[in-house]
ROPAKOL-865802 format. One record per residue (C-alpha): residue number from 1; residue in three letters; x negated, z negated, y. Coordinates in Angstrom, 1 decimal, decimal comma. Each point is the difference from the previous one (the first is absolute). Layout:
<nodes>
NODE   seq   type        u        w        v
NODE   NUM    ALA        X        Z        Y
...
</nodes>
This chain:
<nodes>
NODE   seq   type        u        w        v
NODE     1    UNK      0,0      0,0      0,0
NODE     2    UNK     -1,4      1,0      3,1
NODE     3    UNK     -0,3     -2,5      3,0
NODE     4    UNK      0,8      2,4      2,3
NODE     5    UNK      3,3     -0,8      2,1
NODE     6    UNK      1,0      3,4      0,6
NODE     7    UNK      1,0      2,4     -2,5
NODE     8    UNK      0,9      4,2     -0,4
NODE     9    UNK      2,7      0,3     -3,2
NODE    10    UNK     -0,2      3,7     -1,0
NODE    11    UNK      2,9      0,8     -2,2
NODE    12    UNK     -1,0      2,5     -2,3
NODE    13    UNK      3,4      1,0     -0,9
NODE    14    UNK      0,6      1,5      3,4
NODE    15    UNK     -2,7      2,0      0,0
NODE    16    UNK      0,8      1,6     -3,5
NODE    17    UNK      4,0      0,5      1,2
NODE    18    UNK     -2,1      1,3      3,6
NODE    19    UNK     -1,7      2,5     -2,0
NODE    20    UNK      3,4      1,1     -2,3
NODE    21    UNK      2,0      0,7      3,3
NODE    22    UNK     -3,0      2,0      1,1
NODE    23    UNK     -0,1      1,9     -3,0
NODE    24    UNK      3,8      0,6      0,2
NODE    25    UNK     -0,7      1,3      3,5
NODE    26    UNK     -2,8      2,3     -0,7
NODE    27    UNK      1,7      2,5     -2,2
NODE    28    UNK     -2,0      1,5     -2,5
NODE    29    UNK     -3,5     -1,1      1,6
NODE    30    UNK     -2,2     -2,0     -1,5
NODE    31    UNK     -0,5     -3,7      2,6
NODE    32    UNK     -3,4     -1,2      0,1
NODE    33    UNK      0,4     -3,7      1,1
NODE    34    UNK     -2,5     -0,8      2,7
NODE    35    UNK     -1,9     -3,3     -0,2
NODE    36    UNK     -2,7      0,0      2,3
NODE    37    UNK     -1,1     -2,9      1,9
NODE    38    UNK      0,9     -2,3     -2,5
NODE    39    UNK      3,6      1,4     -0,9
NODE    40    UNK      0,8     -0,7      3,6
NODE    41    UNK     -1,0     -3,5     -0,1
NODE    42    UNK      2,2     -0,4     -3,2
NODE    43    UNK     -2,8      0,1     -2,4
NODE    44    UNK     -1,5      3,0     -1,3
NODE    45    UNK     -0,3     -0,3     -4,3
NODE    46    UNK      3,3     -1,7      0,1
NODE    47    UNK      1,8      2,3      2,2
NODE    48    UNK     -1,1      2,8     -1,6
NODE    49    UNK      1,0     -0,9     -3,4
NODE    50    UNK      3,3     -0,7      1,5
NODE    51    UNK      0,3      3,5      1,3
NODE    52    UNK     -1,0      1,4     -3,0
NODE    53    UNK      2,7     -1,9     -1,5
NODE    54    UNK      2,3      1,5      2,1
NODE    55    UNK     -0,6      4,0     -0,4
NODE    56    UNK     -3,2      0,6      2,0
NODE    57    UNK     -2,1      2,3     -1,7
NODE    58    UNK     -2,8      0,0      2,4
NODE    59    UNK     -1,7     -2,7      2,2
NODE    60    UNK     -1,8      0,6      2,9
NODE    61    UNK     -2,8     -1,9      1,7
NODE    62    UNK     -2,5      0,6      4,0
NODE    63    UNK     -3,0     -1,2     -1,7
NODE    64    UNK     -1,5     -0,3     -3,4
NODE    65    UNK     -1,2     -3,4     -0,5
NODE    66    UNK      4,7      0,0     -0,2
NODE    67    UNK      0,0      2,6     -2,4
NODE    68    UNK     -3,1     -1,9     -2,2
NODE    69    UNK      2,0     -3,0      0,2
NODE    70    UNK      3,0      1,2     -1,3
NODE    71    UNK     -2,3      2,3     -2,7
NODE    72    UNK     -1,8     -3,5     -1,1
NODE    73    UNK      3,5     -1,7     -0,1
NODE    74    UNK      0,6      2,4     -3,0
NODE    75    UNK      2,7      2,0      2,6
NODE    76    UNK     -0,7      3,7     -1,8
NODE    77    UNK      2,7      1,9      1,7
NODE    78    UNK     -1,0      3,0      2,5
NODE    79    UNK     -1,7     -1,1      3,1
NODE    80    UNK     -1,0      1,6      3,1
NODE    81    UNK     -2,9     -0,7      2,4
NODE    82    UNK     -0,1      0,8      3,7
NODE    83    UNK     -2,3     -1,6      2,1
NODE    84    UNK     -3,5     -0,2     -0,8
NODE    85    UNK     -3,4      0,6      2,2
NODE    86    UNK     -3,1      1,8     -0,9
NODE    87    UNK     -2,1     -1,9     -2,5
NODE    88    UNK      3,3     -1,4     -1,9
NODE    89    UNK     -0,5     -0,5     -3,4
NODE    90    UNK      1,5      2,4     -1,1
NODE    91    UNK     -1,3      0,0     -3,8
NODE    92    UNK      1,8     -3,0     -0,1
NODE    93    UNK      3,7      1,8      0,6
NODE    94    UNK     -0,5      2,7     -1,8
NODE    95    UNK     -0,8     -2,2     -3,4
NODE    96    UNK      2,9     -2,1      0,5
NODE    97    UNK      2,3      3,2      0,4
NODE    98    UNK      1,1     -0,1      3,4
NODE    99    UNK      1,0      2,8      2,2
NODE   100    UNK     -1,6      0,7      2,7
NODE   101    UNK      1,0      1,5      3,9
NODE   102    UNK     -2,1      2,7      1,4
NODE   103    UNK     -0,2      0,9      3,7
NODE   104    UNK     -3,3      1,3      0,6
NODE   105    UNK     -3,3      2,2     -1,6
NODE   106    UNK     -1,5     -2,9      0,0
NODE   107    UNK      2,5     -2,6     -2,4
NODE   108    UNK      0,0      2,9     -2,2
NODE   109    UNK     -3,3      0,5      0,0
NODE   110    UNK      0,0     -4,0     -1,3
NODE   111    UNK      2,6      0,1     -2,2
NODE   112    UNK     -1,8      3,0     -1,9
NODE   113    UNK     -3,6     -1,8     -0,1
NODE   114    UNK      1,8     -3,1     -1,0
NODE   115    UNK      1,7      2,0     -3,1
NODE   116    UNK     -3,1      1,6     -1,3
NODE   117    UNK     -1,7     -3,7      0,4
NODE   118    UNK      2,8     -1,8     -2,3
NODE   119    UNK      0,6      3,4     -2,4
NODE   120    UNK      3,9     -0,1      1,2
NODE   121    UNK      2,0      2,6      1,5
NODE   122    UNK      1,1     -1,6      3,4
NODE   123    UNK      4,2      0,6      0,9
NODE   124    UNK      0,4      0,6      3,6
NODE   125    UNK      2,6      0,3      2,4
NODE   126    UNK     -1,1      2,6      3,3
NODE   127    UNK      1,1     -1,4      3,1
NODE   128    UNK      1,5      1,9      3,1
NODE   129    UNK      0,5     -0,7      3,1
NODE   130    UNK      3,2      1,0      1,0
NODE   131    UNK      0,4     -1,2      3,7
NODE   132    UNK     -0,4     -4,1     -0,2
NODE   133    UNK     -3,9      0,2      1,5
NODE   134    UNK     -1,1     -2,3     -2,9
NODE   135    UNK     -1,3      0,8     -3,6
NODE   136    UNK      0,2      3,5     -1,1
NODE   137    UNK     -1,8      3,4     -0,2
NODE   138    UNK      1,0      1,9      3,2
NODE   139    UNK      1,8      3,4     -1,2
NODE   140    UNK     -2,7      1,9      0,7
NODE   141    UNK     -2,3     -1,5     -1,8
NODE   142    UNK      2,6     -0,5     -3,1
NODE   143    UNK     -0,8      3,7     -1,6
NODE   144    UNK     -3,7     -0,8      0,1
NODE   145    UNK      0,5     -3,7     -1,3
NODE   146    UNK      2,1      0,9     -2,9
NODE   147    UNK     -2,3      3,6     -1,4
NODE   148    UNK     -2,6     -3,1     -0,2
NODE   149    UNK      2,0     -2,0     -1,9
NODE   150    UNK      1,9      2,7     -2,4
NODE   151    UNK     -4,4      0,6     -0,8
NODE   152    UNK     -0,5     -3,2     -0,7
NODE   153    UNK      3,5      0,3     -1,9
NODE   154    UNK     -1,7      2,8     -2,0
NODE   155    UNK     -3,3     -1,5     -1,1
NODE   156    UNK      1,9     -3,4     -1,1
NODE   157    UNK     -0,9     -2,7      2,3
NODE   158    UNK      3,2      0,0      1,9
NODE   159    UNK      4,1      0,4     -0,5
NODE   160    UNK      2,0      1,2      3,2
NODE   161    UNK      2,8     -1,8     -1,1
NODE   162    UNK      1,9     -0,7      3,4
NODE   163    UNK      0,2      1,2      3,4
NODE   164    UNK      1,6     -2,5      2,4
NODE   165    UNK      0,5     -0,9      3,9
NODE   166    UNK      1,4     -2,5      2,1
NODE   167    UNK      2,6     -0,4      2,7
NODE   168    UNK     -0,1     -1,2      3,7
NODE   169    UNK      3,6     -0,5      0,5
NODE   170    UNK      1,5     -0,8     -2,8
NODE   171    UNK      2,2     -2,8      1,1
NODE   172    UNK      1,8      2,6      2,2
NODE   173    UNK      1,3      2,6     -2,8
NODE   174    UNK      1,3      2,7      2,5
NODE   175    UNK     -3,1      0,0      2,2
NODE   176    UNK     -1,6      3,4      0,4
NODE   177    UNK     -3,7     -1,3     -0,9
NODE   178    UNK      1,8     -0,4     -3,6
NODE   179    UNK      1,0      3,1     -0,7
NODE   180    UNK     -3,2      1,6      1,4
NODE   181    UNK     -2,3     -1,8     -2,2
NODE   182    UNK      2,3      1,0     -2,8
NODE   183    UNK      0,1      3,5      0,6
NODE   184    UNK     -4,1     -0,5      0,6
NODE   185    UNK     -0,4     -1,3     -3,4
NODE   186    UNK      2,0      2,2     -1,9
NODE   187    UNK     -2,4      3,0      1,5
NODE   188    UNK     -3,2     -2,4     -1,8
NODE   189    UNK      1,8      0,0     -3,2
NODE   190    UNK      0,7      3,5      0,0
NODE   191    UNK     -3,5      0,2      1,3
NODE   192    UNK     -1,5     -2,0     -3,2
NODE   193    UNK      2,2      1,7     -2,2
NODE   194    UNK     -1,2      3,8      0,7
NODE   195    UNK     -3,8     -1,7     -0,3
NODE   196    UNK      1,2     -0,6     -3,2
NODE   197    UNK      0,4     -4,1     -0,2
NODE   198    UNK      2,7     -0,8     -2,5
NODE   199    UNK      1,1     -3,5      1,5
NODE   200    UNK      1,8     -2,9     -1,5
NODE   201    UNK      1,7     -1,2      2,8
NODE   202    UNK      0,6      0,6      3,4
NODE   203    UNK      0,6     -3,4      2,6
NODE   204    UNK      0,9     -0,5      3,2
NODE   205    UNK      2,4     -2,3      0,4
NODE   206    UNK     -0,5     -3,6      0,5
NODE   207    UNK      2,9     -3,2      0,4
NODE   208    UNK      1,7      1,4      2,9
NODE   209    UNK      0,1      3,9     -1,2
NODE   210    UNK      0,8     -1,5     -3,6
NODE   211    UNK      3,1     -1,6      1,0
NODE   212    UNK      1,4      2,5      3,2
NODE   213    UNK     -1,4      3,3     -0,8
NODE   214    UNK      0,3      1,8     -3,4
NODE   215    UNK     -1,6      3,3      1,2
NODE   216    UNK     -3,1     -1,9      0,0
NODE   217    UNK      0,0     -1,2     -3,5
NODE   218    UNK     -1,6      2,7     -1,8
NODE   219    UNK     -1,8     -1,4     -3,6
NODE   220    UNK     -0,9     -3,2      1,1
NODE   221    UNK      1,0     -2,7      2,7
NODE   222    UNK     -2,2     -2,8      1,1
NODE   223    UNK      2,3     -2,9      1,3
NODE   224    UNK     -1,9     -3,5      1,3
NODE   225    UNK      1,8     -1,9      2,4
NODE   226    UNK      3,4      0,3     -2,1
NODE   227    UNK     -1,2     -0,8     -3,3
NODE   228    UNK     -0,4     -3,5      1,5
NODE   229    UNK      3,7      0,3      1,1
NODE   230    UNK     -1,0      0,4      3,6
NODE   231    UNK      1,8      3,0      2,0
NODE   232    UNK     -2,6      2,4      1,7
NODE   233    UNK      3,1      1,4      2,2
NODE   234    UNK      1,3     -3,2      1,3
NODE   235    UNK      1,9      1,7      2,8
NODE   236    UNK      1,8      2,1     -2,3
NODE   237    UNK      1,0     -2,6     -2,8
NODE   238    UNK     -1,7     -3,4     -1,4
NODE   239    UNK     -1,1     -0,6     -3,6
NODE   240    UNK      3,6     -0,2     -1,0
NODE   241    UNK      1,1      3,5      1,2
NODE   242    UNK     -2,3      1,5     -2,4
NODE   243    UNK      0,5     -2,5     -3,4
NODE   244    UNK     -3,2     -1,8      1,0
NODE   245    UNK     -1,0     -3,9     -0,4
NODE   246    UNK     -2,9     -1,2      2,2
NODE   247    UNK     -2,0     -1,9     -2,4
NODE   248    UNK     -2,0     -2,7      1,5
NODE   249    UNK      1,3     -2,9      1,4
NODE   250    UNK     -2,5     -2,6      1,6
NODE   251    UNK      0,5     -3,9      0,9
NODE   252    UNK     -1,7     -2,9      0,8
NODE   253    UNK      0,1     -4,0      0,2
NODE   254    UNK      0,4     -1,6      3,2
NODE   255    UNK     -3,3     -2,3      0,0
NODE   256    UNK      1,0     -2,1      2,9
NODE   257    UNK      3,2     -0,6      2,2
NODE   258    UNK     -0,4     -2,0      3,0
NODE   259    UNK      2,4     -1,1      3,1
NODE   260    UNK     -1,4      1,1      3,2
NODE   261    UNK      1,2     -0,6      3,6
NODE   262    UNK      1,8      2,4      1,8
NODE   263    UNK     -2,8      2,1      2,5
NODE   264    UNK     -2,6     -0,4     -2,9
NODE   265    UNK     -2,5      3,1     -0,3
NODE   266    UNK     -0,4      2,1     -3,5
NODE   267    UNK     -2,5      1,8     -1,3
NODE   268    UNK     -2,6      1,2      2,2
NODE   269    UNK      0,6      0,6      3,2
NODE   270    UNK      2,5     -1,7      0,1
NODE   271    UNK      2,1      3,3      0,1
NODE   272    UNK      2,6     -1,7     -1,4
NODE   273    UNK      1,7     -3,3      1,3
NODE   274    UNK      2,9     -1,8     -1,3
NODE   275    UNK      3,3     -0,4      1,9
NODE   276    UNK      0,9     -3,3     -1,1
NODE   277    UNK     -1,3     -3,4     -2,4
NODE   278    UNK     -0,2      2,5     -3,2
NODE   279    UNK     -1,4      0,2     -3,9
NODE   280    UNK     -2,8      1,8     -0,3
NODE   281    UNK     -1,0      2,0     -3,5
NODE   282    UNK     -3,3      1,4     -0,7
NODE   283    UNK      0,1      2,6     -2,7
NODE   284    UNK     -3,4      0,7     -1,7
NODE   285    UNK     -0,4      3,3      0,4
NODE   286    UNK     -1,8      2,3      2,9
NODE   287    UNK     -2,0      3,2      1,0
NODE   288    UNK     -2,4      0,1     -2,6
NODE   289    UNK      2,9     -0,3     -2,8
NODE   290    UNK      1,5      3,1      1,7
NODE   291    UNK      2,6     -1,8      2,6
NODE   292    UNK     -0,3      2,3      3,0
NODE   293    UNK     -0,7     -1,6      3,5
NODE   294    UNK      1,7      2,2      1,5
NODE   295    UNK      3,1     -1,8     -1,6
NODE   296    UNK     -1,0     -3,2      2,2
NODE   297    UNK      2,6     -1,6      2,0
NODE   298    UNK      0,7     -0,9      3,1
NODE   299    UNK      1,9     -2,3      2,5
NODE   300    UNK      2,0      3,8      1,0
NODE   301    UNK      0,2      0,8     -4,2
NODE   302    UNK     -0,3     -0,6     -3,2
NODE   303    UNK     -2,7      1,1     -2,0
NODE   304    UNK      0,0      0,8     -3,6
NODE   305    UNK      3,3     -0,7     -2,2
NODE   306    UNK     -0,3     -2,7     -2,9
NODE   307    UNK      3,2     -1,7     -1,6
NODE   308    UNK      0,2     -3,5     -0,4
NODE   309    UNK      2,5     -1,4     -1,8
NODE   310    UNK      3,0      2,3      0,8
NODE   311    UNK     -1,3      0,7      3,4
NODE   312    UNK     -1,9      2,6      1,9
NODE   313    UNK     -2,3     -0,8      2,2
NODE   314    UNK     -2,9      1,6      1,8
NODE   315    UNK     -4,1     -1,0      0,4
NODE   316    UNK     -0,4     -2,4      2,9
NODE   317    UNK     -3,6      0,8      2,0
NODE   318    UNK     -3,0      2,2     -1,1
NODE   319    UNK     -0,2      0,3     -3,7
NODE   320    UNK     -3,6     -1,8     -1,1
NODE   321    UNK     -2,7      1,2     -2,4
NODE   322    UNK      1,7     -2,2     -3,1
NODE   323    UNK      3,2     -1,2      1,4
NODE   324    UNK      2,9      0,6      2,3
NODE   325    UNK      2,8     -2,3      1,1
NODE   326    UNK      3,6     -0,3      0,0
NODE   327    UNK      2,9     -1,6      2,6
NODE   328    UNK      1,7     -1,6     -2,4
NODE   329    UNK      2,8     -1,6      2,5
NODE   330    UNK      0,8     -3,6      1,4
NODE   331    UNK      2,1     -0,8     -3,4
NODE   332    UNK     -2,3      1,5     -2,8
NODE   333    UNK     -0,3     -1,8     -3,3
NODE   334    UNK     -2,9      2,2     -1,4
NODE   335    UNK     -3,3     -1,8     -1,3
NODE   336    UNK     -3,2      0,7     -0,9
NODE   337    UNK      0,2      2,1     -3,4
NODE   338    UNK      3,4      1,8      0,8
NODE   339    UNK      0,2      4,0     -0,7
NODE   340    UNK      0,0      2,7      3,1
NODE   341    UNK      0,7      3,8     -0,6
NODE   342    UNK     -1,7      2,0      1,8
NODE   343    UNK      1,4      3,3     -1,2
NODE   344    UNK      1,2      1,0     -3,4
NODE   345    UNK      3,2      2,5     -0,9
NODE   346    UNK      2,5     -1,2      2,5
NODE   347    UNK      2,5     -0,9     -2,9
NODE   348    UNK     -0,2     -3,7      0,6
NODE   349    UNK      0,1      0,6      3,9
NODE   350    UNK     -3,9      0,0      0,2
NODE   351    UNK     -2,0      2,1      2,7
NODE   352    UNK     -1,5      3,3     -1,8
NODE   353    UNK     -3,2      1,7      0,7
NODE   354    UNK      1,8      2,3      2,4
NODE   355    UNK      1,3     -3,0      1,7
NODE   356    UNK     -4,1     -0,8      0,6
NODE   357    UNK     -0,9      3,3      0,9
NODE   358    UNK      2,6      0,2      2,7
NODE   359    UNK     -1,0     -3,8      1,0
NODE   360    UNK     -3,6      1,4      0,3
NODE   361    UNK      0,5      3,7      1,2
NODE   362    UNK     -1,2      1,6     -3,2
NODE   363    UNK      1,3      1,3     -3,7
NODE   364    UNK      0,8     -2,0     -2,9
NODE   365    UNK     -3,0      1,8     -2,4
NODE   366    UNK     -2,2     -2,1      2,6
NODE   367    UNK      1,8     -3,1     -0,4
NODE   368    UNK     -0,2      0,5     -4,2
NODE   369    UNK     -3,1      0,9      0,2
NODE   370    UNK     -2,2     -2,0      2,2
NODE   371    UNK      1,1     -2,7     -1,9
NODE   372    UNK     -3,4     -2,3     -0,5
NODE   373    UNK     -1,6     -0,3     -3,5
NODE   374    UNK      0,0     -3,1     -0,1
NODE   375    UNK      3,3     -0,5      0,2
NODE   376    UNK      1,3     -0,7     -4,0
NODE   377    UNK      2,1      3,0     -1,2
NODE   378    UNK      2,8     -1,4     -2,8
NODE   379    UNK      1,3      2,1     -2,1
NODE   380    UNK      4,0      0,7     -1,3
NODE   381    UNK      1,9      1,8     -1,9
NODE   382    UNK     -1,8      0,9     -2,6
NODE   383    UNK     -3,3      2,1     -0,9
NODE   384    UNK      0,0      3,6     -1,4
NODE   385    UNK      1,0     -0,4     -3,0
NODE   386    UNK      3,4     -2,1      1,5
NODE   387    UNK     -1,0     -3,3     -1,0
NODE   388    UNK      0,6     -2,7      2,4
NODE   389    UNK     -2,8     -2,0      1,2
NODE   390    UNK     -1,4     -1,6      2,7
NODE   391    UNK     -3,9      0,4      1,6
NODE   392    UNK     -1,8     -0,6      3,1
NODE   393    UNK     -3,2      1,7      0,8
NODE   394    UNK     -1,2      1,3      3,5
NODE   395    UNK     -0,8      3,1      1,4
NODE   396    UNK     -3,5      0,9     -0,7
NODE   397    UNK      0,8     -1,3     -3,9
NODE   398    UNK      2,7      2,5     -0,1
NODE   399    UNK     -2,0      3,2      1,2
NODE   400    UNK     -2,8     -1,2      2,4
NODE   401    UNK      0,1      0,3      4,1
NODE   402    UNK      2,9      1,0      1,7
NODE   403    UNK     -0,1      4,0      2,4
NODE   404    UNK      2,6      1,1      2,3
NODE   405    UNK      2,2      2,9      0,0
NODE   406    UNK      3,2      1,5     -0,3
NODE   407    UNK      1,4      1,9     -3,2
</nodes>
C-alpha cells in the first residue's frame, strides 16, 4: 500500500468499452489505439492491454523506449514508432518488431543500416506532410523518398507497409485545411502506388477525424484522447455524445483542516483572502503532480474544481509545488483524512478533466496527461483477460517518462 495520499483510479473497463465504440465508429478500418506518454497518464502496459481487449489491433507510440516497454511487457500486437532522432537505436526496434515512421533520407537511411545490423527486415510506415508544418516528407520530396525505400524494399531490408499523415484541424470537421490535406494525401498514395509500393494500410485520421469524419478513415484510424473516454471535440459533444467513458478519476485526502479568521491570506501571495472566520482544507497535491497553476484562485475566482463531500468547490490562492487548498466554508465538518475529487466522469457530480482545462485555459489531453508520476495509478475493472483485480504502480513502472502530444 502506498503512503501516498493522493491517488489516479484508471478503470480498465472503460478504456476497453472506449476502444469498442471506436471500433463501431470506424467502419471497416482497422483502430490503432494510441498510448503514448504513458497511455495518457493512464498507464501504458495496462492500458494497452485493455485496448487490445477491446478491438484494437494496433498500438501506437512517439518514442521507442514506449514501444520497448510495451514489447518487454510481452505486448506482441502491431506497433508503430514515430518519433525518434539521429543516432536512435534503431537495432533495438527492428528486433522487437516494431514499425517504424519515416520522414526523411536520412531515418531511412537508419532504419536500413539498423536492419542489415540485426539481419531483420525493418516494416516502415512513410510519412507526408500534408499541410500541418510538423513531421512528414514534403510532397515534393515524397517521389524521391519512397523510390528509396521501394530499393531497400527490393534488396530485403525494409517493408513499405504504410503511408500515413496527420491533420491540423481536425477538431473542426468542415474546415477547409481538412479536406485539403485529404485530397493532398490521396495524390501520395496514388503517388506510392504507381512506384510500385503495395501498402497495408493507409492512416490519417486521429480521435477527432475517428469519431466526426468517415472520409478520413481509410485502412486504419489512430484515436488517443478518446480511448481514454475523453472528447477531442468538446464543443461539438462531450464523452457521452460519442458512447465514451473518461477513464481516470483522481482524489486525495485532506491532510489538514484548520479555522482561520476572516481577512486571513492563502497561499502565496496572498492572492487569495478569505471573506469571513472560515475552514481551511489543504489537499496534497500541486504542480509537480500535474495540478495546473493556472487553475489558482483568487479573491475575484475560483480556481480549480474539486468535490468535497457532495459539493463543488473551487482552489483558493496560487496552487503550490505539493499542495493546494480549499474554502471549505464557516460550517464544514471535513477532517484530516476525508476524500476530494478532483475530476473523474461527472457521473457522481464530480469536475471532469474538461472542467480543468477550461479552469486552466487549456484541453483535457493536458490535464490527463501531465499527471505527475508519482502520483499512484489504481487500477479497476479488470485486466485483459477480464479478470477483476486491483494494482497500483506509477508512471515510469508502467511505460517510463511521460511526452506531450495530441493524438
Amino acid at each position: 500500500m502506498t503512503a501516498f495520499p493522493a491517488r489516479a483510479v484508471i478503470d480498465l473497463a472503460a478504456i476497453r468499452s472506449n476502444v469498442a465504440a471506436l471500433r463501431g465508429t470506424a467502419g471497416s478500418a482497422q483502430v490503432m489505439a494510441v498510448v503514448k506518454a504513458d497511455a495518457y497518464g493512464h498507464g501504458l502496459v495496462p492500458s494497452a492491454r485493455a485496448a487490445l481487449a477491446g478491438g484494437a489491433t494496433w498500438l501506437g507510440v512517439a518514442q521507442l523506449e514506449e514501444a520497448l516497454a510495451l514489447r518487454a511487457a510481452g505486448v506482441d500486437a502491431p506497433v508503430l514508432c514515430w518519433l525518434y532522432a539521429p543516432g536512435a537505436p534503431l537495432g533495438r526496434a527492428v528486433e522487437a518488431g516494431v514499425d517504424l515512421s519515416v520522414s526523411a533520407g536520412w531515418a531511412l537511411v537508419e532504419v536500413v543500416d539498423a536492419a542489415r545490423a540485426t539481419g531483420r527486415t525493418a516494416r516502415i510506415h512513410v510519412k507526408v506532410d500534408t499541410g500541418l508544418g510538423r513531421g512528414g516528407a514534403m510532397p515534393r520530396e515524397l517521389e524521391s523518398l519512397l523510390d528509396a525505400a521501394l530499393a531497400a524494399q527490393a534488396e530485403g531490408t525494409v517493408d513499405v507497409v504504410g503511408l500515413w499523415s496527420h491533420l491540423a484541424w481536425a477538431d473542426a470537421p468542415d474546415h477547409p485545411t481538412v479536406l485539403a490535406q485529404a485530397a493532398v494525401f490521396d495524390e501520395a498514395v496514388a503517388l506510392a502506388e504507381r512506384r510500385g509500393a503495395r501498402l497495408e494500410v493507409r492512416h490519417l485520421a486521429n480521435s477527432a477525424a475517428t469519431l466526426t469524419n468517415p472520409a478520413m478513415h481509410y485502412d486504419l484510424v489512430r484515436p488517443g484522447i478518446a480511448v481514454f473516454g475523453l472528447s477531442p471535440v468538446p464543443q461539438l459533444g462531450g464523452p457521452e455524445a460519442y458512447g465514451l467513458t473518461p477513464a481516470m478519476r483522481v482524489e486525495a485526502e485532506l491532510v489538514l483542516a484548520k479555522v482561520v479568521p476572516a481577512g486571513h491570506g492563502v497561499s502565496y501571495a496572498h492572492a487569495y483572502v478569505t471573506a469571513a472566520e472560515t475552514v481551511l482544507g489543504v489537499v496534497p497535491l500541486g504542480y509537480a503532480d500535474g495540478v495546473p497553476r493556472h487553475a489558482s484562485g483568487g479573491v475575484d475566482r475560483w480556481g480549480g474544481p474539486v468535490q468535497v463531500g457532495r459539493r463543488r468547490l473551487g482552489i483558493a490562492g496560487r496552487v503550490c509545488m505539493d499542495q493546494f487548498v480549499l474554502d471549505l466554508g464557516p460550517d464544514a465538518t471535513e477532517v484530516a483524512g476525508d476524500r476530494v475529487v478532483l475530476f473523474g466522469s461527472g457521473a457522481d457530480g464530480e469536475p471532469t478533466a474538461e472542467d480543468w482545462a477550461a479552469a486552466a485555459g487549456t484541453i483535457s489531453y493536458e490535464i490527463v496527461a501531465r499527471l505527475g508520476a508519482r502520483v499512484p495509478r489504481t487500477y479497476t475493472g479488470g485486466d485483459e483477460g477480464g479478470a477483476a483485480r486491483d494494482t497500483a504502480s506509477s508512471g515510469p513502472e508502467q511505460g517510463g517518462p511521460q511526452q506531450g502530444g495530441t493524438a
